[in-house]
C-alpha positions in Angstrom: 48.3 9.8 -4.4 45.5 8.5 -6.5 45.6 5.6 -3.9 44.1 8.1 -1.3 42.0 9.8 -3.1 40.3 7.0 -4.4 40.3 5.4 -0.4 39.3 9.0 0.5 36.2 9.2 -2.0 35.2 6.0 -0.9 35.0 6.7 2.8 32.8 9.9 2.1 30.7 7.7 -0.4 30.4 5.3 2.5 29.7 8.2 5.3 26.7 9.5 3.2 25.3 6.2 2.4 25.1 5.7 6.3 23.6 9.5 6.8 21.2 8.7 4.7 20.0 5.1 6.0 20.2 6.7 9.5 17.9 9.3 7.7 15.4 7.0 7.6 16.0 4.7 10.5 16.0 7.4 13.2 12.4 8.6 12.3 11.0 5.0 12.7 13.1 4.3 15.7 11.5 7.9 17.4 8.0 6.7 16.4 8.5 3.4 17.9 10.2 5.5 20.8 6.7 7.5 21.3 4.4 4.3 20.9 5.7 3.0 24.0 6.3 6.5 25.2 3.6 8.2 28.7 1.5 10.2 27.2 2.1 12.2 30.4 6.0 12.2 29.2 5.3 13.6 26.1 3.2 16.6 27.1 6.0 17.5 29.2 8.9 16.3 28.0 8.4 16.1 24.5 9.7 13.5 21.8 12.5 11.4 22.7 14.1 8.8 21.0 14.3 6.8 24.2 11.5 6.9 26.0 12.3 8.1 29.7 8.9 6.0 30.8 7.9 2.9 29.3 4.6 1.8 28.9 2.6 -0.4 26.9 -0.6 2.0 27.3 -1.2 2.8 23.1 -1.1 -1.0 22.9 -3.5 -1.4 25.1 -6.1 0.7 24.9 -5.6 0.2 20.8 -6.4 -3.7 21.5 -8.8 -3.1 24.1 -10.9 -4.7 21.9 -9.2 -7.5 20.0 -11.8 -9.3 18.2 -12.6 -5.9 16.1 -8.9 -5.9 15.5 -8.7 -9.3 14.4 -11.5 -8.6 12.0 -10.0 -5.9 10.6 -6.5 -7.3 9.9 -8.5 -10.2 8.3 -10.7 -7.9 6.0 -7.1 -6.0 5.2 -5.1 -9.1 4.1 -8.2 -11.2 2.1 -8.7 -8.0 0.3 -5.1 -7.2 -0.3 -4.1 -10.5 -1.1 -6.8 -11.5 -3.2 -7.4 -7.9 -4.9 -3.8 -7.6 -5.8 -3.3 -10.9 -7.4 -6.8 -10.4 -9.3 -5.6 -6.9 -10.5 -2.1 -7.8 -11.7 -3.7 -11.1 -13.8 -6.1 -8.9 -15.3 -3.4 -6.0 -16.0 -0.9 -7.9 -17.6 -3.2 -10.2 -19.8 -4.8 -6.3 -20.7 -1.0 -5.1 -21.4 0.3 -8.4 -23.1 -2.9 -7.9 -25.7 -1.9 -4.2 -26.5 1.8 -5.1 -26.8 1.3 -7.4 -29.6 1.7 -5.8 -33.4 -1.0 -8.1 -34.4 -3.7 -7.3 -32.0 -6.2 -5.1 -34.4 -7.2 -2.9 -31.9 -4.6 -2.3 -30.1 -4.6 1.4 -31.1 -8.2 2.6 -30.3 -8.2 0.7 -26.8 -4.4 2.2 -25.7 -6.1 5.1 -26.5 -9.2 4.4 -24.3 -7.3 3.3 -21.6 -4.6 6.4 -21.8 -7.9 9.0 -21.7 -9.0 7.4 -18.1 -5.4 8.5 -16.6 -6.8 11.7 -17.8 -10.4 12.1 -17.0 -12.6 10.1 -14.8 -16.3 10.5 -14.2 -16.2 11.5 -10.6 -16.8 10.1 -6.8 -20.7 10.3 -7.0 -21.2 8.4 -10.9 -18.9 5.9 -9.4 -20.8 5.6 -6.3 -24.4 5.1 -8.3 -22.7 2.4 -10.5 -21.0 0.6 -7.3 -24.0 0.5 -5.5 -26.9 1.0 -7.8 -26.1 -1.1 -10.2 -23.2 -3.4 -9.4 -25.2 -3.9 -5.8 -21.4 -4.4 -4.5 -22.4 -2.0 -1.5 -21.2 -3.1 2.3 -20.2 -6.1 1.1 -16.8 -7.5 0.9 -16.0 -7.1 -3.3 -16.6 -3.6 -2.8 -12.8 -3.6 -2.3 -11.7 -6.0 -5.3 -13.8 -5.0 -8.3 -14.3 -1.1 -8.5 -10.4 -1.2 -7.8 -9.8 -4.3 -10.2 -8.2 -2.2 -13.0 -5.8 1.1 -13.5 -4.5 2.4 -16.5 -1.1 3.4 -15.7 -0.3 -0.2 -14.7 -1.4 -1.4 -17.9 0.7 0.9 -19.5 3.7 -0.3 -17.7 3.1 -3.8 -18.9 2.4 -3.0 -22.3 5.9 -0.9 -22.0 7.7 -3.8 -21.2 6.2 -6.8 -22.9 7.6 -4.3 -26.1 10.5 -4.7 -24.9 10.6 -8.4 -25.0 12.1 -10.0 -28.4 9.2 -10.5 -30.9 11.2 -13.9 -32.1 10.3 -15.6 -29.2 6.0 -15.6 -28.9 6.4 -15.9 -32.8 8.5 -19.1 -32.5 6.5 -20.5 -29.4 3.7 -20.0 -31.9 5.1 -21.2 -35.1 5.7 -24.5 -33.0 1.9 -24.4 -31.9 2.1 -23.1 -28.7 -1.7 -20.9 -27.8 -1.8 -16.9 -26.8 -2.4 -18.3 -23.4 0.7 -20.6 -23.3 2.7 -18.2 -24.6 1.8 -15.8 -22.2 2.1 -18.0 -19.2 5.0 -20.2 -20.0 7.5 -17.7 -21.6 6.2 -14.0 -20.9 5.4 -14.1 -17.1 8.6 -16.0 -16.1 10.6 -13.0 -17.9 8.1 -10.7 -16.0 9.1 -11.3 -12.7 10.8 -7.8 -12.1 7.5 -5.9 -13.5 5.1 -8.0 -11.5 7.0 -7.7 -8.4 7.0 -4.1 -8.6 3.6 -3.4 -9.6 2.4 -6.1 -6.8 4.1 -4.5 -3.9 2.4 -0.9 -5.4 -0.8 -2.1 -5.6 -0.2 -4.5 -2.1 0.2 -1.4 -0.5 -2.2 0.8 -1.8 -4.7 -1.1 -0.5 -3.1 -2.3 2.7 -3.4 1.4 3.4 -7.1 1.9 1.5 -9.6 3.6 4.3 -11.6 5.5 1.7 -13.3 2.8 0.3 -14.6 1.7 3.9 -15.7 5.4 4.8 -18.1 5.5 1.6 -19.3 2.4 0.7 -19.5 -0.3 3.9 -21.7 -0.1 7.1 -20.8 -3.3 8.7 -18.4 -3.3 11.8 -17.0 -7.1 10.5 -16.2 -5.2 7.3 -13.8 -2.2 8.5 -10.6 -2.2 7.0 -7.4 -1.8 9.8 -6.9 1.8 8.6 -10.6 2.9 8.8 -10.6 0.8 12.2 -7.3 2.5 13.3 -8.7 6.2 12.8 -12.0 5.1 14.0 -10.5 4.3 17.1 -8.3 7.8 17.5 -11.1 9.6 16.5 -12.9 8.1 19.7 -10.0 8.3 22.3 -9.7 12.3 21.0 -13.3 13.0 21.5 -13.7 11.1 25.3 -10.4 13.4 26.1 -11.6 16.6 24.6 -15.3 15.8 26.6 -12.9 15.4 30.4 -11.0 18.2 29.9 -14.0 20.3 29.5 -15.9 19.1 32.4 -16.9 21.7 34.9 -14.4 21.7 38.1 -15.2 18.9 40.2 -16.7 16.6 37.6 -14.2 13.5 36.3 -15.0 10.7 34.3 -11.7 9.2 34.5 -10.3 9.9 30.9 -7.8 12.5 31.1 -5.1 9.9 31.0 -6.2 8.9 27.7 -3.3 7.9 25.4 -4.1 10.1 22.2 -0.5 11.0 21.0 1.4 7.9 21.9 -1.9 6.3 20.5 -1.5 8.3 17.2 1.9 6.6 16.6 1.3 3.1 17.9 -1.5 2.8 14.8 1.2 3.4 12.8 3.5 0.4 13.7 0.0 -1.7 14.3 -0.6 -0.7 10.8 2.6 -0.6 9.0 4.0 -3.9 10.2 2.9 -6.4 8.2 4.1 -4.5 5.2 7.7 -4.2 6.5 7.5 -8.1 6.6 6.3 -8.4 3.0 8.6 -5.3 1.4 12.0 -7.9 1.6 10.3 -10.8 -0.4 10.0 -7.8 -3.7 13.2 -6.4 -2.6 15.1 -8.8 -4.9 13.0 -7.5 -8.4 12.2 -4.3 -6.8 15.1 -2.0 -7.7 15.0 -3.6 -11.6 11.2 -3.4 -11.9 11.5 0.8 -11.0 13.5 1.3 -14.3 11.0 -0.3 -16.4 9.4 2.5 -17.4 12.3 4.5 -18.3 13.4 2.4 -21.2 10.9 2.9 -23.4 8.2 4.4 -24.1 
């Protein structure tokens, strides 16, 4: 009896494990569906996870003009890369500092850094200081510095270089290893779960970062893919709301304009690269999520 209620619990353990994947899959696999989907289809015949009509209209009018495309997934990656890699040296060497007993001001600065989770001075002080007086304005670093360092990272790091054995920097150093050594050759290779986690985080925050193009860069050549991607909706939705509101007679050949199938081909355009990248952190990912759970 116990035999079949064990094989019984682990068929519906199973069965809700596959709900829930499929939970997840089907939505992707519908807005993939729609991306290749008529857009005359889907004013008449809705959503469908097939797509009665294929067509590879969304793709085209999306890379109608490739070279602003290319451009943009180049801006998008350097600054990804380059700003996430910047942010997490920065951040741990910040958390490793305020995790060590013997740091002197450890206290005020956690402090410091806590109170900017809490308050900020605001879009347009930010604004004078990026452009004013850092003079990073339409110009590439305006997406790595302002965003360089955030305090709730920080804190993660400091949480979990605590939990780290105090024996071992204190022996590295007794046999006359340096803060930097230590940090390098014994911390980070026991960091690989926190990293990881905090890297694909801040990887996709800005992968998906728009704002910062919108208020600070002018340049075409500097358009992030997402401010590129709405950029281009934006334009296909106002050429289709100006030809259906033509007087009778008049036609200016954009009522078969691909808005809605266009809407969701940006997002696989878009989302990609970063369902390429998500299974190289999958390995630390699920270990790195608890971090901050186990101590505080």
């Amino acid at each position: 009896m116990s035999g079949r209620q064990s094989h019984a619990s682990s068929t519906l353990l199973h069965l809700f494990f596959i709900a829930f994947s499929l939970a997840f899959i089907v939505p992707f696999l519908l807005v993939l569906s729609i991306s290749f989907s008529h857009e005359e289809t889907i004013r008449t015949l809705g959503y469908r996870l097939i797509p009665p009509e294929f067509t590879l209209d969304a793709y085209r009018y999306a890379f109608a003009n490739p070279g602003r495309i290319q451009d943009a997934y180049i801006v998008t990656t350097l600054q990804s890369a380059l700003g996430t890699f910047l942010s997490i040296v920065v951040m741990a060497t910040c958390g490793y500092a305020l995790s060590r007993r013997s740091f002197r001001y450890r206290g005020p600065i956690t402090f410091i850094v806590f109170f900017t989770m809490l308050f900020s001075g605001g879009l347009v002080p930010l604004y004078i200081v990026v452009t004013q007086y850092l003079r990073l304005g339409n110009s590439f670093w305006v997406y790595i510095f302002p965003r360089l360092v955030s305090a709730f990272p920080i804190i993660i790091f400091r949480t979990f270089f605590q939990s780290i054995p105090e024996s071992l920097p204190e022996s590295a150093k007794i046999d006359g290893a340096s803060e930097w050594t230590i940090f390098f050759r014994i911390i980070v290779p026991l960091s690989k779960p926190v990293v990881a986690t905090l890297s694909l985080f801040g990887l996709i925050d800005r992968w998906n970062d728009w704002f910062t193009t919108l208020i600070y860069v002018r340049d075409t050549r500097l358009y992030t893919l997402q401010f590129l991607l709405q950029r281009i909706l934006r334009e296909a939705q106002f050429l289709r709301a100006i030809a259906t509101e033509l007087p009778l007679g008049m036609d200016i050949g954009q009522h078969d304009l691909p808005t809605e199938s266009l809407r969701f081909a940006m997002l696989i355009i878009a989302a990609g690269p970063m369902l390429v990248v998500f299974p190289f952190f999958q390995k630390h990912f699920a270990k790195g999520l608890t971090i901050g759970a186990v101590k505080g």
